[in-house]
N, CA and C atoms of all chains as a GROMACS GRO file, in nm:
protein
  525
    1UNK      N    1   9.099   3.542   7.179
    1UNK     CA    2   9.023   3.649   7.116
    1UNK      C    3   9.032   3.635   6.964
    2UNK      N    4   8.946   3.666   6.900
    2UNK     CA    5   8.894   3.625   6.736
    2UNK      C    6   8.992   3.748   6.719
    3UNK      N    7   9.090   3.730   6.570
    3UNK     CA    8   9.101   3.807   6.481
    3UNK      C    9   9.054   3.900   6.467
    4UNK      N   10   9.028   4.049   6.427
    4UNK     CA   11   8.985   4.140   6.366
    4UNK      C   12   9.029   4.224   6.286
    5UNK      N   13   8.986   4.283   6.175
    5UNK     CA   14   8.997   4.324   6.064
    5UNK      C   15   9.052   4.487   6.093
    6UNK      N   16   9.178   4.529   6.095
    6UNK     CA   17   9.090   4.658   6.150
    6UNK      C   18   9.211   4.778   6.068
    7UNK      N   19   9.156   4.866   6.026
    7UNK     CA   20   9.153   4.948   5.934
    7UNK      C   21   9.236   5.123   5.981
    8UNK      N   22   9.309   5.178   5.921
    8UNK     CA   23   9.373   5.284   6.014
    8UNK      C   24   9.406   5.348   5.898
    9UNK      N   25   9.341   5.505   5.939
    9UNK     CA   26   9.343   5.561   5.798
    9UNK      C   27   9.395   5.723   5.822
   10UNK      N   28   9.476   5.699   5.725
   10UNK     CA   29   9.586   5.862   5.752
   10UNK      C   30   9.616   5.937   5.631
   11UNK      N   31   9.531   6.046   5.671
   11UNK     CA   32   9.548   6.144   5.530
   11UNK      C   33   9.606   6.240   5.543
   12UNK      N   34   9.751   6.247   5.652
   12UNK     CA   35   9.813   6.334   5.687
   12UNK      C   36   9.951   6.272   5.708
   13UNK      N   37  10.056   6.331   5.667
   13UNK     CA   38  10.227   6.250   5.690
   13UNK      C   39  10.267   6.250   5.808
   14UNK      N   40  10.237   6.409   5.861
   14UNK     CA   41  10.251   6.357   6.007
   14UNK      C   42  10.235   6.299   6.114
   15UNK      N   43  10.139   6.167   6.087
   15UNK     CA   44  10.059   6.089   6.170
   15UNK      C   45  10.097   5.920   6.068
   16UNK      N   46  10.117   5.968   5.982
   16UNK     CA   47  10.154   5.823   5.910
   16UNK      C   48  10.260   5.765   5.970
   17UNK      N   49  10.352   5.800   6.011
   17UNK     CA   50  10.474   5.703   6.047
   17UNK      C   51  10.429   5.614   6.225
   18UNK      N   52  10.353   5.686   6.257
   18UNK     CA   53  10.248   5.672   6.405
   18UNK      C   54  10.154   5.567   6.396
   19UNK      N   55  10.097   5.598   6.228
   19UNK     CA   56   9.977   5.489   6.220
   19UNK      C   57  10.022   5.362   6.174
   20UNK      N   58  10.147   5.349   6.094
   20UNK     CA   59  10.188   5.225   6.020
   20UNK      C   60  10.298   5.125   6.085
   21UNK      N   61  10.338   5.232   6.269
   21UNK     CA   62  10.365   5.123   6.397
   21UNK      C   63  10.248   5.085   6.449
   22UNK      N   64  10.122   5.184   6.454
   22UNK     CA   65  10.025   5.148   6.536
   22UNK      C   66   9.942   5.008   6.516
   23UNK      N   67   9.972   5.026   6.340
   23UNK     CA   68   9.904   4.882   6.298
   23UNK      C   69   9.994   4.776   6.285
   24UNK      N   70  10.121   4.808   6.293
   24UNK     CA   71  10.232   4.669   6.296
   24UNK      C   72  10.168   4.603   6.476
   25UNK      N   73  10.175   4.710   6.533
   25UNK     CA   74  10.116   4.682   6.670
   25UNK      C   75  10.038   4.573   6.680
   26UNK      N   76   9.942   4.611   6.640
   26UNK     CA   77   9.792   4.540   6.623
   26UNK      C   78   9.826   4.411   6.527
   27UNK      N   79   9.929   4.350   6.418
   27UNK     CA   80   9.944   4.297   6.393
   27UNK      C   81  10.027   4.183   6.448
   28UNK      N   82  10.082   4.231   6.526
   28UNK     CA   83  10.173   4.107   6.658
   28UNK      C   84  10.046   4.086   6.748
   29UNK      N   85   9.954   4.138   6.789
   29UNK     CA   86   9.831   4.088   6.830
   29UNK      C   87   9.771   4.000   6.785
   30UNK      N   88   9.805   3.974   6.662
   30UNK     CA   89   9.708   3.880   6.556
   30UNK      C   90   9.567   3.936   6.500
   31UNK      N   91   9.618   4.067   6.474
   31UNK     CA   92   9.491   4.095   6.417
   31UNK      C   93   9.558   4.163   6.247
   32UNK      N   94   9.439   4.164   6.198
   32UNK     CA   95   9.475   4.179   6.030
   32UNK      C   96   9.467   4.343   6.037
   33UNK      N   97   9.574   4.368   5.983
   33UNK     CA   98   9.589   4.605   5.971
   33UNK      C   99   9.618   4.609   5.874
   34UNK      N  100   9.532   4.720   5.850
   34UNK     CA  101   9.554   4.780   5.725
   34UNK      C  102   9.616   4.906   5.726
   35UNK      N  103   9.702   5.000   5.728
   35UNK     CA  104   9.691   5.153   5.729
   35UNK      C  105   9.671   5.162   5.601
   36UNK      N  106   9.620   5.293   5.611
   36UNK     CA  107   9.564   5.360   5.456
   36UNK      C  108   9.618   5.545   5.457
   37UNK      N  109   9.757   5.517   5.371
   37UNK     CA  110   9.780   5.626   5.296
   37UNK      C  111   9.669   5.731   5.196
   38UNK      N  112   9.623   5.812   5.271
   38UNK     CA  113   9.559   5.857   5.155
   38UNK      C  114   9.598   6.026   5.072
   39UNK      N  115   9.518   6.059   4.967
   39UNK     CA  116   9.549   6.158   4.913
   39UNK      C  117   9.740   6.205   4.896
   40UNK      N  118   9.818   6.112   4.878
   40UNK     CA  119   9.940   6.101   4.879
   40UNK      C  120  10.016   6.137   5.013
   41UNK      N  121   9.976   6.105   5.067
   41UNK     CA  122  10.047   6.182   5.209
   41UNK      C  123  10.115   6.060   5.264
   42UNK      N  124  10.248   6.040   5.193
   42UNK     CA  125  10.309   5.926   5.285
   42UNK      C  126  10.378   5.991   5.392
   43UNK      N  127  10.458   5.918   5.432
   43UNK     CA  128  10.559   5.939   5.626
   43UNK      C  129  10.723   5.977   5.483
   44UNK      N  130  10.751   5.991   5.569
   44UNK     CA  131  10.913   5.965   5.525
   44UNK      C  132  10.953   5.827   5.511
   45UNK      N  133  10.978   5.746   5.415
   45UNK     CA  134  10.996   5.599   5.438
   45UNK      C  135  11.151   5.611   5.489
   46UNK      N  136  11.164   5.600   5.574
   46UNK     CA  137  11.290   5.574   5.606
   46UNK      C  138  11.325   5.382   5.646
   47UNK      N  139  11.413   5.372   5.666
   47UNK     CA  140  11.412   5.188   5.647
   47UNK      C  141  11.310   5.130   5.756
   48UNK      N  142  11.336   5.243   5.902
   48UNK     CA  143  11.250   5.182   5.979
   48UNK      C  144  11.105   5.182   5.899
   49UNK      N  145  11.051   5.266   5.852
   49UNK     CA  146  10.909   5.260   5.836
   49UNK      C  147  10.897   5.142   5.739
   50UNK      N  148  10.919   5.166   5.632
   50UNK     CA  149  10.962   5.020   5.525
   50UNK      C  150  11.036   4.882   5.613
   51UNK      N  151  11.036   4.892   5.688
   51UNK     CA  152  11.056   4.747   5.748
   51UNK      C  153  10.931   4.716   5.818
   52UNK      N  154  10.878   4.801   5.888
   52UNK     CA  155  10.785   4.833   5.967
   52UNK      C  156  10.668   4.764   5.867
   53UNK      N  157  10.687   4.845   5.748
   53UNK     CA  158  10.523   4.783   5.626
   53UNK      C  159  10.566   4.638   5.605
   54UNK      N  160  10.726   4.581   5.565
   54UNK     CA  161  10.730   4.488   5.548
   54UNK      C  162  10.682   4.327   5.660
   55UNK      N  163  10.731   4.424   5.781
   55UNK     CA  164  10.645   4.317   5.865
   55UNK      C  165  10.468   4.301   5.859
   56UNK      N  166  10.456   4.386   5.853
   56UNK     CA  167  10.305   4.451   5.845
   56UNK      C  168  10.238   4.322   5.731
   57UNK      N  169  10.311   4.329   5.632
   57UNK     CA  170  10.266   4.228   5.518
   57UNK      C  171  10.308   4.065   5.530
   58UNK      N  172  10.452   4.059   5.602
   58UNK     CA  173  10.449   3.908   5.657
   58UNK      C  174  10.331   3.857   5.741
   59UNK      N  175  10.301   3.927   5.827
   59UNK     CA  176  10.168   3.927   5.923
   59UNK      C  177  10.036   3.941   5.878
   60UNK      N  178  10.005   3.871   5.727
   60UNK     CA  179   9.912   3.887   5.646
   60UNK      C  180   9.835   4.041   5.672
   61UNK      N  181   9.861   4.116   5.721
   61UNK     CA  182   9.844   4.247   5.667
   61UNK      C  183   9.874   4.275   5.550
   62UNK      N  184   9.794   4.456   5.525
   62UNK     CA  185   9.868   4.493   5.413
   62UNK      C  186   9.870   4.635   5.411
   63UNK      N  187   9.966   4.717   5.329
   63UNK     CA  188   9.982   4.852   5.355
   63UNK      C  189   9.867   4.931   5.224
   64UNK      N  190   9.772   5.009   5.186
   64UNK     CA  191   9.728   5.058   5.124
   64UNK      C  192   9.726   5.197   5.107
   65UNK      N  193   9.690   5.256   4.967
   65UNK     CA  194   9.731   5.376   4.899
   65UNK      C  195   9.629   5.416   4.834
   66UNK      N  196   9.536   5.521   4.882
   66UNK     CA  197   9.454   5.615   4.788
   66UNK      C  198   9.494   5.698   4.723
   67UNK      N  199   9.496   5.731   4.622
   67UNK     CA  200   9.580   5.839   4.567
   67UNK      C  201   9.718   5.878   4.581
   68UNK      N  202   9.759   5.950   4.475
   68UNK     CA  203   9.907   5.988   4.464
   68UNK      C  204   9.991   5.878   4.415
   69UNK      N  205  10.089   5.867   4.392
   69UNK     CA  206  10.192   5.796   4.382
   69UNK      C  207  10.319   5.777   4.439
   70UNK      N  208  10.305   5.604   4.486
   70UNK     CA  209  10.433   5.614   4.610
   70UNK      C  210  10.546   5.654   4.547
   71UNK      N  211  10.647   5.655   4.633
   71UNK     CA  212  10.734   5.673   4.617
   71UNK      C  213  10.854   5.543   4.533
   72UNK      N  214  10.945   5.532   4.510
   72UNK     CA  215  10.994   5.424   4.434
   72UNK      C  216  11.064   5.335   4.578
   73UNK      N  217  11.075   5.204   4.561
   73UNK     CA  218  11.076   5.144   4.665
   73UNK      C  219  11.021   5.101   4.775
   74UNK      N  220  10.904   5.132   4.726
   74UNK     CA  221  10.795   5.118   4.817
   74UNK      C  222  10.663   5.044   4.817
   75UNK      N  223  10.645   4.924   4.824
   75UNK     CA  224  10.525   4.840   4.751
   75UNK      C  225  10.397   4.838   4.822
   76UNK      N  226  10.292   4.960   4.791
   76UNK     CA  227  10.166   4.966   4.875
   76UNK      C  228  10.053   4.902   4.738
   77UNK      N  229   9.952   4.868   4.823
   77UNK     CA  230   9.848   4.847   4.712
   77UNK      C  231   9.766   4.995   4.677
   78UNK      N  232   9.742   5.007   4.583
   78UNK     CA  233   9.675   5.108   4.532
   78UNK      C  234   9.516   5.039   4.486
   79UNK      N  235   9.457   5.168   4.551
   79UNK     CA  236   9.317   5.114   4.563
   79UNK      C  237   9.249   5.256   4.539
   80UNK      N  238   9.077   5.280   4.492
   80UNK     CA  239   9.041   5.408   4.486
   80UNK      C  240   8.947   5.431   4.629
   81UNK      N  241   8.906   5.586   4.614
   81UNK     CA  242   8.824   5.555   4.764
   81UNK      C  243   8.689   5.502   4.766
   82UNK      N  244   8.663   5.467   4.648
   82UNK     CA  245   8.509   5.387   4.636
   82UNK      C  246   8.533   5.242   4.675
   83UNK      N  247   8.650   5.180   4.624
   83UNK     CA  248   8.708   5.034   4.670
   83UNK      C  249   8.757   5.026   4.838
   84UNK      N  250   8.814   5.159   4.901
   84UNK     CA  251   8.855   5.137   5.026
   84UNK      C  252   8.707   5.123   5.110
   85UNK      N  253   8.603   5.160   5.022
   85UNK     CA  254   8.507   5.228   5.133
   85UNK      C  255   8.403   5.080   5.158
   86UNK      N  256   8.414   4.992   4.982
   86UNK     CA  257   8.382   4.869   4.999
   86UNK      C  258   8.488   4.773   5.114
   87UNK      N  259   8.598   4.757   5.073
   87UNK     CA  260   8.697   4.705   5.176
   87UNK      C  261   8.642   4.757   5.366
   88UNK      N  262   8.613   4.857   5.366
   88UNK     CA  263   8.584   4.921   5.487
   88UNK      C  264   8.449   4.838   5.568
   89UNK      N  265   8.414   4.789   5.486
   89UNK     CA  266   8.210   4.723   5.541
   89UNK      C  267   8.260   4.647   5.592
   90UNK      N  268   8.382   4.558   5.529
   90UNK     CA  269   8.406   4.448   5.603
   90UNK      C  270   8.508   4.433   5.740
   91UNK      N  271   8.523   4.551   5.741
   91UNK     CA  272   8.612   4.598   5.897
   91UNK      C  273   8.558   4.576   6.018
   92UNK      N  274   8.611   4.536   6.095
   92UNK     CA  275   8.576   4.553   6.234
   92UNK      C  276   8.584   4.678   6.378
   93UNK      N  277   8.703   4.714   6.315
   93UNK     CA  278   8.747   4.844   6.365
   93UNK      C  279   8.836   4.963   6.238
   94UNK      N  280   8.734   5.067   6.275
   94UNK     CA  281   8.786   5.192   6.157
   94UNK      C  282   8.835   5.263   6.286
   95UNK      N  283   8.962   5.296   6.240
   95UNK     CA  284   9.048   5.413   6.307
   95UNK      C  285   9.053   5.533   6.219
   96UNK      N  286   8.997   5.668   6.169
   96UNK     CA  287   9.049   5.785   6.149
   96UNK      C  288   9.147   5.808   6.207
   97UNK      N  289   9.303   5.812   6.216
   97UNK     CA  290   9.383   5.848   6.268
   97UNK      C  291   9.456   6.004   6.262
   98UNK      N  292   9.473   6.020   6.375
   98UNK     CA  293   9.598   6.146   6.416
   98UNK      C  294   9.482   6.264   6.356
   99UNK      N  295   9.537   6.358   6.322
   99UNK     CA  296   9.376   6.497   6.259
   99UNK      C  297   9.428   6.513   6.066
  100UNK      N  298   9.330   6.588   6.069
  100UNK     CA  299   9.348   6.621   5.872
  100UNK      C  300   9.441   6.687   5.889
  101UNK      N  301   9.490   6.699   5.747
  101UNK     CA  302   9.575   6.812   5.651
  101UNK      C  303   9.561   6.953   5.725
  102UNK      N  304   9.634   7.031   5.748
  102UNK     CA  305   9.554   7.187   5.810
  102UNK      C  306   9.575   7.247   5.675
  103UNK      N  307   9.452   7.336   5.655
  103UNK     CA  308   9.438   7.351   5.568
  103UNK      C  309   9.543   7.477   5.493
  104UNK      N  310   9.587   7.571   5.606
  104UNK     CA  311   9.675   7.666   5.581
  104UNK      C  312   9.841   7.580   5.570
  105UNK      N  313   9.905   7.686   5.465
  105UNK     CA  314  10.021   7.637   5.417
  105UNK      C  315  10.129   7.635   5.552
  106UNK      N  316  10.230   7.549   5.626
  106UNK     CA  317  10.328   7.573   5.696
  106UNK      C  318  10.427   7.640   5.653
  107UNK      N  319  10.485   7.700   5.747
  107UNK     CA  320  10.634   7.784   5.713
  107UNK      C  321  10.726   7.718   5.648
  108UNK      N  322  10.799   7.734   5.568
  108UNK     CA  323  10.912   7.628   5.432
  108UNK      C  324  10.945   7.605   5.575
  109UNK      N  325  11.054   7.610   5.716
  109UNK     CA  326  11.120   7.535   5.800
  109UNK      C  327  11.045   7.431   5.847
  110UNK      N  328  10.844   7.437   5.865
  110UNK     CA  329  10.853   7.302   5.938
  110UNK      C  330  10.731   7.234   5.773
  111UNK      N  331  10.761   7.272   5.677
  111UNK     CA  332  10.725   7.155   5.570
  111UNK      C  333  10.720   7.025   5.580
  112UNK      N  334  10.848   6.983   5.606
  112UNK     CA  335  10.839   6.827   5.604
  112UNK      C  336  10.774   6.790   5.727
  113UNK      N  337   6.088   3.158   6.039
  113UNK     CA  338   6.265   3.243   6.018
  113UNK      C  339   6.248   3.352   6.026
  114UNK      N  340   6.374   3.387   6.095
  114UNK     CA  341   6.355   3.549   6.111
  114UNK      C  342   6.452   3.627   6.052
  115UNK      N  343   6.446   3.725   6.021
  115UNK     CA  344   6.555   3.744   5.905
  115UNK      C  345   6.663   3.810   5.993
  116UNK      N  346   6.775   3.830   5.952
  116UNK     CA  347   6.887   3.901   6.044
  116UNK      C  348   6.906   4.050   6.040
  117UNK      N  349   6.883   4.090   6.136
  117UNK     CA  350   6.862   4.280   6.145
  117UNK      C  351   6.997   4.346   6.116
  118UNK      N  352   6.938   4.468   6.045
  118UNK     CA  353   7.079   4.505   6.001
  118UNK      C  354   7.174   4.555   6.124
  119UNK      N  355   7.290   4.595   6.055
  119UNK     CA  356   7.383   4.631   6.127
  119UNK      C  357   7.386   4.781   6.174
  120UNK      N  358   7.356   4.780   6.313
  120UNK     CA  359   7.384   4.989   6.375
  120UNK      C  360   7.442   5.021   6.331
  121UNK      N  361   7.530   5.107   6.213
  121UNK     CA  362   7.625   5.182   6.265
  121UNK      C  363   7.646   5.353   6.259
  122UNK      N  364   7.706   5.410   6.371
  122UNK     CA  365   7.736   5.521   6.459
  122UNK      C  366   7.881   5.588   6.376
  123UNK      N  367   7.801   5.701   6.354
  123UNK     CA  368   7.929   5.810   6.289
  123UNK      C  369   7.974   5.941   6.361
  124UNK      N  370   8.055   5.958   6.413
  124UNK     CA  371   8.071   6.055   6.514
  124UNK      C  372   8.187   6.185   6.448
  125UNK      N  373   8.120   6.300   6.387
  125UNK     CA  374   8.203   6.331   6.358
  125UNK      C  375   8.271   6.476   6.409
  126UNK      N  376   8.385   6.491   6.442
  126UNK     CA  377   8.465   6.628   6.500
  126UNK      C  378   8.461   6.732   6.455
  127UNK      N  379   8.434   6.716   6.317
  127UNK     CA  380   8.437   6.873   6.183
  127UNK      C  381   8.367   6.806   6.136
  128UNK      N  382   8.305   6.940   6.016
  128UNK     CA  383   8.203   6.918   5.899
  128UNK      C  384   8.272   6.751   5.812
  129UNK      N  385   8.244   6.705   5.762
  129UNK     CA  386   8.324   6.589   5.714
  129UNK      C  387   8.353   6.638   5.588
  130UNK      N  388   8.444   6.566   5.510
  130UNK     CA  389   8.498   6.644   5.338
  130UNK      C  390   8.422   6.509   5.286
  131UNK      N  391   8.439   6.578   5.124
  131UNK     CA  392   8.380   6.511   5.034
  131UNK      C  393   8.429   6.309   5.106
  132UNK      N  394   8.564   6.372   5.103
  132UNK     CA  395   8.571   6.235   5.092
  132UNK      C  396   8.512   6.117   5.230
  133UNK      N  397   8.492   6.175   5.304
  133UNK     CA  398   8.472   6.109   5.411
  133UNK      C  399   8.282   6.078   5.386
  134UNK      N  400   8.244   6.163   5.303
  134UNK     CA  401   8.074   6.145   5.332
  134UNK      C  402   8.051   6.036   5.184
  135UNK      N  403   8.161   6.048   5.086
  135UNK     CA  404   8.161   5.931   4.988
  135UNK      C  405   8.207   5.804   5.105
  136UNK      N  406   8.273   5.770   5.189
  136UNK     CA  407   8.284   5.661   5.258
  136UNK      C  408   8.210   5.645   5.361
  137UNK      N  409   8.114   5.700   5.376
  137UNK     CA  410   8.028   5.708   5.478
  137UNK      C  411   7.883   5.624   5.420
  138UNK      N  412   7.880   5.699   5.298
  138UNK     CA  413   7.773   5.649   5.218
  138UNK      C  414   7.778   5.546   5.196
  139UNK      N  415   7.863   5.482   5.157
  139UNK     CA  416   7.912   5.286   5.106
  139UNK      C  417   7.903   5.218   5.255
  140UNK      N  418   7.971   5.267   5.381
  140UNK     CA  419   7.977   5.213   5.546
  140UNK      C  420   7.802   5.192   5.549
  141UNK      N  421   7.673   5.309   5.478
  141UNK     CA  422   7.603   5.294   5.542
  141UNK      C  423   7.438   5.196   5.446
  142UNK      N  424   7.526   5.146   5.354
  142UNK     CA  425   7.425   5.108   5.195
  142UNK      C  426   7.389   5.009   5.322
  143UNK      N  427   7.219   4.929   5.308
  143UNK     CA  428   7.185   4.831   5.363
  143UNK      C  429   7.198   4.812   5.558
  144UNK      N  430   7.256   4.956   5.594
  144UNK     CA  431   7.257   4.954   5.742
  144UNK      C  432   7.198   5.050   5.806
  145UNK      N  433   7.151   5.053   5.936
  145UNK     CA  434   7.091   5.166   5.997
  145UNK      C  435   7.181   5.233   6.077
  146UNK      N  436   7.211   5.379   5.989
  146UNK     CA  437   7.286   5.408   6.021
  146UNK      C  438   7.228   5.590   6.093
  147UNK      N  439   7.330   5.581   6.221
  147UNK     CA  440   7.315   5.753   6.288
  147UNK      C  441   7.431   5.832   6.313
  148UNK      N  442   7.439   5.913   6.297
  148UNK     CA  443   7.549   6.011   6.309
  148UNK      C  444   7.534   6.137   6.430
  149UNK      N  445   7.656   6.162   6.491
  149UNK     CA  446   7.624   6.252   6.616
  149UNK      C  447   7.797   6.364   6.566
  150UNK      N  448   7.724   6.477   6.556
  150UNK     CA  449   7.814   6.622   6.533
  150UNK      C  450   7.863   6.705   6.644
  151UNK      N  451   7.998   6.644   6.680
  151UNK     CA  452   8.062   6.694   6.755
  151UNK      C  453   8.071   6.820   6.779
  152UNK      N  454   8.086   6.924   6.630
  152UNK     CA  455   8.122   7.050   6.585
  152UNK      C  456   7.999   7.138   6.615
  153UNK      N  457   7.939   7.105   6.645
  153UNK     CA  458   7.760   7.172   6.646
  153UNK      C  459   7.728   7.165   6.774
  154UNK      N  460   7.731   7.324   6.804
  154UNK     CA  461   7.677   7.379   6.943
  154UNK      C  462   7.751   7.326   7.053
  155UNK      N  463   7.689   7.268   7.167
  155UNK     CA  464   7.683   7.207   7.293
  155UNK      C  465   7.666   7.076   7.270
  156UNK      N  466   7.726   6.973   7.273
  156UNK     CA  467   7.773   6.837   7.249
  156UNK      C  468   7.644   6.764   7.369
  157UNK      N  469   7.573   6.683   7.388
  157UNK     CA  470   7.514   6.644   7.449
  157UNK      C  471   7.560   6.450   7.476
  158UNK      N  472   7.661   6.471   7.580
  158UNK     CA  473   7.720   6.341   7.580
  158UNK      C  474   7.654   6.226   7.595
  159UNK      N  475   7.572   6.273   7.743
  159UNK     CA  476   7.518   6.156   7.777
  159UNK      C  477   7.452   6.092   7.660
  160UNK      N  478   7.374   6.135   7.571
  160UNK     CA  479   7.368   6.080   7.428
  160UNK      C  480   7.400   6.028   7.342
  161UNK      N  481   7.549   6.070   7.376
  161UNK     CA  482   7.654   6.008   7.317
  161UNK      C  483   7.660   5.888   7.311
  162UNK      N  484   7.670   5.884   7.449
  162UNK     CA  485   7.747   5.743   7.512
  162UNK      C  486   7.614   5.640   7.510
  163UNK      N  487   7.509   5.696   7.533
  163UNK     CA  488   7.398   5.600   7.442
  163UNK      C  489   7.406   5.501   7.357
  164UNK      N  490   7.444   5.636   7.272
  164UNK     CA  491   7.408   5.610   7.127
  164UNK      C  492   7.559   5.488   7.063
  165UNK      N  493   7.659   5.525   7.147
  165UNK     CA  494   7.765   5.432   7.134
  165UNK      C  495   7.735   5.262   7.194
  166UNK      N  496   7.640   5.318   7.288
  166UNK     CA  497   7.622   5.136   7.328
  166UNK      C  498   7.501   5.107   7.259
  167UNK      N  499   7.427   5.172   7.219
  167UNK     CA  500   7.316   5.097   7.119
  167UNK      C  501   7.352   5.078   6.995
  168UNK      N  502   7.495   5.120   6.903
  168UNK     CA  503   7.541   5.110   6.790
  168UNK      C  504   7.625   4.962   6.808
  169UNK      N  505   7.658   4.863   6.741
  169UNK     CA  506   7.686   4.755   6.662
  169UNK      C  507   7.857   4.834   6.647
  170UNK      N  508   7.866   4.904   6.578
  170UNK     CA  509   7.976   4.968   6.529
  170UNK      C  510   7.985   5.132   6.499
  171UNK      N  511   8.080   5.209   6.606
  171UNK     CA  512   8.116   5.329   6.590
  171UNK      C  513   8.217   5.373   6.519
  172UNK      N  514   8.249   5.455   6.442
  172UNK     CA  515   8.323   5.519   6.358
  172UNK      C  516   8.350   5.673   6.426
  173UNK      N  517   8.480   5.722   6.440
  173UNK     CA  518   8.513   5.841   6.492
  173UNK      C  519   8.587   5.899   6.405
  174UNK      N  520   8.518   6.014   6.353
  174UNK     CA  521   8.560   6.058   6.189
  174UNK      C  522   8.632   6.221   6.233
  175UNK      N  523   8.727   6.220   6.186
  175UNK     CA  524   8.840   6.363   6.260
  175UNK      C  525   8.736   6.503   6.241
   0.00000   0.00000   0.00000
């Protein structure tokens, strides 16, 4: 089966740590993943997840960042959403992943 | 010669879409023929759906 390009995009934290195994996934498949952090909403990098991107990028993948600013220790490409959306034509598969932001504030206990 | 037809592609979306999703929608759809089916609106008419998914080249499922 051919390679494919395929694209996974999470503008919510709680679905990021979900989407950036989902595309390590897809990258032991042999296919090229991208997840896409957007509007700053990273996961918790904990080592697993940062090992997780680091394989992600041995596996000619790569981890990408719309907006915000990562965190320190953390090497994503930063890109705007007019550049992701060019990057995007050339995809094969677009994943919207996990649901949006809700728009109402959570209780300070389940914040993170 | 015949020239090469553009590319279907199918936008399916669950909610109204945000700015940002209809700025990436717009660039997905420069130079392609592109259709969109609104989940959020009324009575969903599947069988249409599923049409419209096998006559599209490429579907997009937008939250």
């Amino acid at each position: 089966m051919a390679s494919k390009k395929i694209y996974i995009l999470l503008p919510n934290r709680m679905y990021a740590g979900d989407g950036v195994r989902s595309a390590l996934g897809q990258a032991v498949e042999n296919h090229y993943a991208y997840p896409v952090f957007m509007h700053g909403e990273y996961p918790r990098f904990s080592e697993y997840v940062t090992e997780n991107i680091d394989w992600i990028k041995d596996m000619e993948g790569d981890v990408l960042n719309v907006g915000g600013e990562p965190p320190e220790g953390v090497e994503l490409t930063s890109l705007t959403l007019e550049e992701l959306g060019e990057r995007l034509r050339e995809a094969d598969v677009i994943i919207p992943y996990g649901l949006k932001k809700q728009t109402k504030a959570p209780p300070p206990a389940c914040a993170d | 010669m015949s020239e090469e037809k553009p590319m279907k592609i199918l936008h399916v979306y669950r909610s109204e879409p945000s700015d940002d999703v209809k700025t990436l929608v717009n660039i997905l759809n420069r130079d392609r023929e592109a259709k969109e089916f609104k989940l959020y609106l009324g009575k969903p008419n599947y069988d249409m759906l599923v049409q419209m998914i096998f006559d599209a080249d490429q579907t997009v499922s937008w939250w």
